[in-house]
C-alpha positions as CSV (number, residue, x, y, z in Angstrom):
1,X,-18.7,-81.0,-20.7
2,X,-16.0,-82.4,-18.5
3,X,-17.1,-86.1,-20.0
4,X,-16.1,-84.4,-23.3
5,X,-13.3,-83.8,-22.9
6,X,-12.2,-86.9,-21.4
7,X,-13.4,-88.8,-24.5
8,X,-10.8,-86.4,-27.0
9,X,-8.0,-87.2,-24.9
10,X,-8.6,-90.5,-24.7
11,X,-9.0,-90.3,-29.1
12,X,-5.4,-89.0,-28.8
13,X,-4.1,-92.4,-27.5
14,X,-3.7,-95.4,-30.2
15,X,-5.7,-97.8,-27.3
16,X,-8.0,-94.9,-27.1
17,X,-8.9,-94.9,-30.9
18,X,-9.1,-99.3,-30.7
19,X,-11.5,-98.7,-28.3
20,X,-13.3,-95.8,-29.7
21,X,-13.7,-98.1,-33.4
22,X,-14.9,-101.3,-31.3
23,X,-17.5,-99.3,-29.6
24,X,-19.1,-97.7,-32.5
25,X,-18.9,-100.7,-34.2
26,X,-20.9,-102.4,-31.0
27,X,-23.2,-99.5,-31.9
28,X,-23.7,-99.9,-35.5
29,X,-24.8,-103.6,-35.0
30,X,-26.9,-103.1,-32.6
31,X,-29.0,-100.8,-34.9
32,X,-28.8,-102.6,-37.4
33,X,-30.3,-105.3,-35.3
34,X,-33.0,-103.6,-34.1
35,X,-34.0,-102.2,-37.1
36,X,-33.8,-105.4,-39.4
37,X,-36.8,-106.7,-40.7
38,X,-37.8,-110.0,-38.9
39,X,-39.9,-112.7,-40.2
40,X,-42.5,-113.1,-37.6
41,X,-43.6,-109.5,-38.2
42,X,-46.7,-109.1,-39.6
């Protein structure tokens, strides 16, 4: 709970927000990656 509600605070801060938007972008790619379709698959 306490991790929480050191990630709101931190969404209050413009560097917080930068760094929020970087790492669900991190996040989106890397699904995306995982989930592509791939050549080699069979």
């Amino acid at each position: 709970m306490g991790a929480i509600l050191d990630v709101t605070e931190m969404l209050k801060e413009p560097e917080g927000m930068a760094i929020a938007a970087v790492v669900i972008a991190a996040g989106y790619f890397f699904v995306k990656w995982v989930f592509a379709e791939h050549e080699d698959d069979e």
